[in-house]
DSSP file (Angstrom, degrees, kcal/mol; ACC not computed):
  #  RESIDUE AA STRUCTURE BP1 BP2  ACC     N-H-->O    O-->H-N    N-H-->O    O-->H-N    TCO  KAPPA ALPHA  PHI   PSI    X-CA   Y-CA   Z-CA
    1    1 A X              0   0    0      0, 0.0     3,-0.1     0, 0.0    23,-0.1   0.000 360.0 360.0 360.0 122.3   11.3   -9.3    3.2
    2    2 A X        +     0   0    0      1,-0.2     2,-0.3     3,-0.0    46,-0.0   0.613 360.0   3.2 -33.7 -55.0   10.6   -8.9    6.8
    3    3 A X        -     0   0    0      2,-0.1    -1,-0.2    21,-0.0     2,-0.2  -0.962  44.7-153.3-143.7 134.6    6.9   -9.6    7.0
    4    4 A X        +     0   0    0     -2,-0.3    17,-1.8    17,-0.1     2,-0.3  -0.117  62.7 120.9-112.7  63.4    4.5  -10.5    4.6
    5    5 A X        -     0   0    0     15,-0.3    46,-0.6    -2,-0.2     2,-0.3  -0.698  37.7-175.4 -81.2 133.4    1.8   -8.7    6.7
    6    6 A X  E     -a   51   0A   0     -2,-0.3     2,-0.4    13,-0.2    13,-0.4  -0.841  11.7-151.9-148.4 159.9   -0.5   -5.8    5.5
    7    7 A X  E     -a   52   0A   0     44,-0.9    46,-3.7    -2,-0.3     2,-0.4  -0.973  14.7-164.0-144.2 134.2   -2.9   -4.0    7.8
    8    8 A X  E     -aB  53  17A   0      9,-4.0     9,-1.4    -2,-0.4     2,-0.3  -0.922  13.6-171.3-124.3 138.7   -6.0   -2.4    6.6
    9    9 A X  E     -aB  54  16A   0     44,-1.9    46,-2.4    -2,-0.4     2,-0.4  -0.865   7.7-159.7-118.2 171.5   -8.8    0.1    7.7
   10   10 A X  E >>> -aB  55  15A   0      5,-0.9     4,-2.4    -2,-0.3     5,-1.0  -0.813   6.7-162.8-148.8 120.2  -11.8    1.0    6.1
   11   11 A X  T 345S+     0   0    0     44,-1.7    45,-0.2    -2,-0.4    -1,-0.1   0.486  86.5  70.8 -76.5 -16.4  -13.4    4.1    6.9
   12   12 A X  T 345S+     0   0    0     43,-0.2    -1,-0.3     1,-0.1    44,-0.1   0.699 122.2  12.8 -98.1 -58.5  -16.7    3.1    5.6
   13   13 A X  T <45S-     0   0    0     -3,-0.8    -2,-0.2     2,-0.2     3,-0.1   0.650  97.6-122.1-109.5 -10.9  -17.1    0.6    8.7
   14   14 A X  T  <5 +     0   0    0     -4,-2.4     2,-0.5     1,-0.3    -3,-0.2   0.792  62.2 145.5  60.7  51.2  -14.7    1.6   10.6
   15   15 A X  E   < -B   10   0A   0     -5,-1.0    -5,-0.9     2,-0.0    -1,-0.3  -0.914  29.9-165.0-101.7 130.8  -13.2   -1.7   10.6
   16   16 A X  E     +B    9   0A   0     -2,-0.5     2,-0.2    -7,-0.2    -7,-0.2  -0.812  19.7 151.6 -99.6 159.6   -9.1   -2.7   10.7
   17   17 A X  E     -B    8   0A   0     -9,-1.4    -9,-4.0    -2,-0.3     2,-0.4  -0.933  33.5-132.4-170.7 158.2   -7.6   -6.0    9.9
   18   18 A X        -     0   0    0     -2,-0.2     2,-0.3   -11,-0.2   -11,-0.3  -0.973  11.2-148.9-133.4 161.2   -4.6   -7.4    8.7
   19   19 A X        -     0   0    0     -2,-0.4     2,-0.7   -13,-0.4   -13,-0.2  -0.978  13.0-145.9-128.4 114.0   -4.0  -10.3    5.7
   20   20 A X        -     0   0    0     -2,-0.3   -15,-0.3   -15,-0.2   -16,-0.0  -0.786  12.9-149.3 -79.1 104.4   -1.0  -12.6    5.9
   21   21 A X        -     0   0    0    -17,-1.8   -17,-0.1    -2,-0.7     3,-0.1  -0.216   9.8-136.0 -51.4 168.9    0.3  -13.4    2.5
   22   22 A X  S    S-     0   0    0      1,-0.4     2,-0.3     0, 0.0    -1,-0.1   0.631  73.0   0.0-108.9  -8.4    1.8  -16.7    2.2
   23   23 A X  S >  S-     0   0    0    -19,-0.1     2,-1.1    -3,-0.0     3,-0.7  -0.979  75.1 -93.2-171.3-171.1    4.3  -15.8    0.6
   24   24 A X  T 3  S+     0   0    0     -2,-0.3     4,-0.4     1,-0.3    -3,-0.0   0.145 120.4  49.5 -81.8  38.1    6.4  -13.4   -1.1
   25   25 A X  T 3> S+     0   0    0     -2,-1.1     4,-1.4     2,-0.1    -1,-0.3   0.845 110.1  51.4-107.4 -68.1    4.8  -13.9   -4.7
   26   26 A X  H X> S+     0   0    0     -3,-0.7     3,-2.0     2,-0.2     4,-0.6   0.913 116.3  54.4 -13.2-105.5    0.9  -13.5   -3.0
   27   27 A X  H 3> S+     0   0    0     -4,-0.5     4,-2.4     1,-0.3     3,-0.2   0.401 110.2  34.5   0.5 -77.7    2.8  -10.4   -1.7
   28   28 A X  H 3> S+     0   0    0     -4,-0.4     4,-2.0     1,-0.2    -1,-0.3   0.919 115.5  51.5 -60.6 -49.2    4.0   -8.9   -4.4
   29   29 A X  H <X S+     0   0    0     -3,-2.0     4,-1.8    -4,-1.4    -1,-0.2   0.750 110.0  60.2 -60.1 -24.5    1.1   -9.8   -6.8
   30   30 A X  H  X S+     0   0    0     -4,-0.6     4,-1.1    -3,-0.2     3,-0.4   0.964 109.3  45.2 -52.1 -92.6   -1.3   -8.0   -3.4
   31   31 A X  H  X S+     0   0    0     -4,-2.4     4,-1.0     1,-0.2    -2,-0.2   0.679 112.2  49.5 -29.6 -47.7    0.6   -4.8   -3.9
   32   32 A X  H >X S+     0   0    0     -4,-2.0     4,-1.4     1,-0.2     3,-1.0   0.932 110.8  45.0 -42.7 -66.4    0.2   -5.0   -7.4
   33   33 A X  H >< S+     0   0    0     -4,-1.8     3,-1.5    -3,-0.4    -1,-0.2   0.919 112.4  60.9 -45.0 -55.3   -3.5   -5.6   -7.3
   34   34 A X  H 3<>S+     0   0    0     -4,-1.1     5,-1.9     1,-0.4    -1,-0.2   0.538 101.7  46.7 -46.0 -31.7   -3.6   -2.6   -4.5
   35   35 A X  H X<5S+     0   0    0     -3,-1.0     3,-1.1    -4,-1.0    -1,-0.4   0.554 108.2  56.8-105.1  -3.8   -2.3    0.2   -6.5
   36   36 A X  T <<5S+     0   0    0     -3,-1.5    -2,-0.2    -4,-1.4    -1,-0.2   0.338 109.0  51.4 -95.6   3.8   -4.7   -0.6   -9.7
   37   37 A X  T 3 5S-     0   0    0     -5,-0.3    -1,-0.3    -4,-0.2    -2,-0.2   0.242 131.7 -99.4-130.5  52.5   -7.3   -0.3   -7.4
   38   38 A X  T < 5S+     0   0    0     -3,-1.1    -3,-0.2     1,-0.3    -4,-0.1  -0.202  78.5 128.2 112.0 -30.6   -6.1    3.2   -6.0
   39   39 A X      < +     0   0    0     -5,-1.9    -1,-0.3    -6,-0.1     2,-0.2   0.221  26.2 170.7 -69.8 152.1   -4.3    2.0   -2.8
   40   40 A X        -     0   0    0     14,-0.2    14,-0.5    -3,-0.1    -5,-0.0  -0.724  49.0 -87.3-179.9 132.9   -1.3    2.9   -2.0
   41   41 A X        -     0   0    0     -2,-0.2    12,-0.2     1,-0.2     3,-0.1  -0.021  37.8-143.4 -63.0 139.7    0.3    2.2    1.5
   42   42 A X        -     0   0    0     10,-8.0     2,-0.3     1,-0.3    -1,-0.2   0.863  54.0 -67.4 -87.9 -12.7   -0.7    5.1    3.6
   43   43 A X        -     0   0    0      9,-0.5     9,-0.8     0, 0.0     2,-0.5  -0.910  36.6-116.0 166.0 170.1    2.5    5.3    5.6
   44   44 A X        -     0   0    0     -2,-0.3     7,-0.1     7,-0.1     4,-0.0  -0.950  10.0-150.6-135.3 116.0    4.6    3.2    8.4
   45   45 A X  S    S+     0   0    0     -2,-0.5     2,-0.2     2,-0.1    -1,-0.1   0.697  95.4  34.6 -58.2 -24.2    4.9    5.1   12.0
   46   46 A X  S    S-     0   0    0      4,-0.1    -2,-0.1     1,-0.1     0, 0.0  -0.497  82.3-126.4-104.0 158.1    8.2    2.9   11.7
   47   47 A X  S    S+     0   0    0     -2,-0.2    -1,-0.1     0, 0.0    -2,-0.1   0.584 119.7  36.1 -85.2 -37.0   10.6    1.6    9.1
   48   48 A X  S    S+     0   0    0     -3,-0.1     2,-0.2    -4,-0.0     3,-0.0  -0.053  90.8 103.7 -95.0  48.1    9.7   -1.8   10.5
   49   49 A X  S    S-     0   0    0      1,-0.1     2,-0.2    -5,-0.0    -5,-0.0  -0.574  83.5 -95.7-109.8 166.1    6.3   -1.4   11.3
   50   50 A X        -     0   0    0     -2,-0.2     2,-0.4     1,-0.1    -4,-0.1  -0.492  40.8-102.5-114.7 151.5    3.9   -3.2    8.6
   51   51 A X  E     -a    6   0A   0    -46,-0.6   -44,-0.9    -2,-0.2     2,-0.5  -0.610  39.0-158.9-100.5 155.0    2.6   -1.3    6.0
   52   52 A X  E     -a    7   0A   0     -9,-0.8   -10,-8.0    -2,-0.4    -9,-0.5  -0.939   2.9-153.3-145.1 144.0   -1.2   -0.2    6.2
   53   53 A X  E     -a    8   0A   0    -46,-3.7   -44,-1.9    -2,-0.5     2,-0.5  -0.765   7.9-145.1-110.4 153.7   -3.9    0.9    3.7
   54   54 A X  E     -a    9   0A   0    -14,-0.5     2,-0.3    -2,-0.3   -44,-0.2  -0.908  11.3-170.2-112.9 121.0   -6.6    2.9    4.0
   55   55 A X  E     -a   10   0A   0    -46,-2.4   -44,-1.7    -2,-0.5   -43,-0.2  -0.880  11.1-159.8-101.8 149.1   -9.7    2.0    2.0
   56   56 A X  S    S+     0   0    0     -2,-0.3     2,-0.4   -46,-0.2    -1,-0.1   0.491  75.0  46.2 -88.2 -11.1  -12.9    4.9    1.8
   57   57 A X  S >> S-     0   0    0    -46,-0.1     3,-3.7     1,-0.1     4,-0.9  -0.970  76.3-127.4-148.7 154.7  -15.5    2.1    0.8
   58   58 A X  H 3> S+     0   0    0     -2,-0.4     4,-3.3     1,-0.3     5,-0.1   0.775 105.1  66.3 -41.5 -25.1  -16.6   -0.8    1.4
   59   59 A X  H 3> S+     0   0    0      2,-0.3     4,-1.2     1,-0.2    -1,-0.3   0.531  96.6  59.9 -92.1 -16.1  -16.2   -2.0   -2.2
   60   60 A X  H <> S+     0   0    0     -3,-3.7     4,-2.0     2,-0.2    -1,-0.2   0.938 104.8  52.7 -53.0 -75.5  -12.3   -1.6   -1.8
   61   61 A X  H  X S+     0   0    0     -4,-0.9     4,-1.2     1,-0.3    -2,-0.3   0.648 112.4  38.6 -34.0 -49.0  -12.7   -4.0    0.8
   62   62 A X  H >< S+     0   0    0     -4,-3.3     3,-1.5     2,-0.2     4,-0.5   0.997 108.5  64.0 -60.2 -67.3  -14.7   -6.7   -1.3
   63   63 A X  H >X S+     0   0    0     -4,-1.2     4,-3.1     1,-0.3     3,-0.8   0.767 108.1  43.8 -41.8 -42.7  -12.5   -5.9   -4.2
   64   64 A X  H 3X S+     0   0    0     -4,-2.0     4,-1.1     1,-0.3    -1,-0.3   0.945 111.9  52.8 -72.8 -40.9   -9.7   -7.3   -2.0
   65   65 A X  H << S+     0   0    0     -3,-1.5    -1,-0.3    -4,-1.2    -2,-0.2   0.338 108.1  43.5 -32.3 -26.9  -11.3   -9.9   -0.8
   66   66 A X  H X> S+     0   0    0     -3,-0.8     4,-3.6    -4,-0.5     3,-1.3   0.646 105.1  64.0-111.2 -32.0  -12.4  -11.4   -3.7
   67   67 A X  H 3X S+     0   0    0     -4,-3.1     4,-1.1    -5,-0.3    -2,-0.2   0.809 107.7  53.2 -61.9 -12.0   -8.7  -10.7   -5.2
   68   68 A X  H 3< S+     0   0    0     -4,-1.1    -1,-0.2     2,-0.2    -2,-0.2   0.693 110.1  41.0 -61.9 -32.2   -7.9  -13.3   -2.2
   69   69 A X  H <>>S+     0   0    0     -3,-1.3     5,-1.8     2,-0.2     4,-0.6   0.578 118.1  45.9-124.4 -47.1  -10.3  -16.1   -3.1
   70   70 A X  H ><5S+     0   0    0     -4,-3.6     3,-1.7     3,-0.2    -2,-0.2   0.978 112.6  51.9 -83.6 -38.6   -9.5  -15.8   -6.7
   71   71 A X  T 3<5S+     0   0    0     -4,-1.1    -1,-0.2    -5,-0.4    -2,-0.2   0.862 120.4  34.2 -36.1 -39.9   -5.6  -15.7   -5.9
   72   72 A X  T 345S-     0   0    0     -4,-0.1    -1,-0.2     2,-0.0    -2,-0.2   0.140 117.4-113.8-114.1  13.4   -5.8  -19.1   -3.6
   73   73 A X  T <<5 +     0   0    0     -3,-1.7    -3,-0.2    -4,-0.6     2,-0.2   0.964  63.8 147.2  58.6  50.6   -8.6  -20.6   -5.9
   74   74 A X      < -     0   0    0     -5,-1.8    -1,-0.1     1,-0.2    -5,-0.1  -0.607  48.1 -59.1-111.8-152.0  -11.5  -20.6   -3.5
   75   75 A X  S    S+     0   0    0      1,-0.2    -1,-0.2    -2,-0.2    -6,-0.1  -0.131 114.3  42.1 -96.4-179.8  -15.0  -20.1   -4.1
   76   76 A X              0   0    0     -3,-0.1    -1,-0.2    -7,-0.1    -7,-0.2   0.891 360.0 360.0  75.9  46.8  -16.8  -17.5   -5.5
   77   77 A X              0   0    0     -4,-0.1    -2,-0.1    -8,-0.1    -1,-0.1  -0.047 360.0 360.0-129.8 360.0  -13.7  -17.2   -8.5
């Protein structure tokens, strides 16, 4: 795997960022997480360009966030 890099927007705040897994496990288990909660990479400008999701509310955004914290065992799991 090439990058384990993700880039995100959220149209709701009109915020981007991107989350480095650490590795390809995090990854994979990310994606996973992404498409049961609707996501699905919106497209790459590239074939090696990083893949980026679009969320429409803020509550994506927590939802990922919190799948971060309970994934690496910090608080608030």
């Amino acid at each position: 795997m090439a990058t384990l890099e993700m880039v995100f927007y959220t149209v709701a705040t009109g915020v981007q960022f991107s989350v480095t897994w650490k590795d390809e496990e995090e990854y994979r288990r990310a994606k996973a997480f992404l498409a049961e909660l609707g996501g699905a990479p919106v497209g790459r400008a590239r074939t090696d360009a990083l893949e980026f999701y679009y969320f429409e509310t803020e509550e994506q955004c927590r939802a990922l966030f919190q799948f971060q914290r309970e994934l690496r065992g910090g608080p608030g799991r």
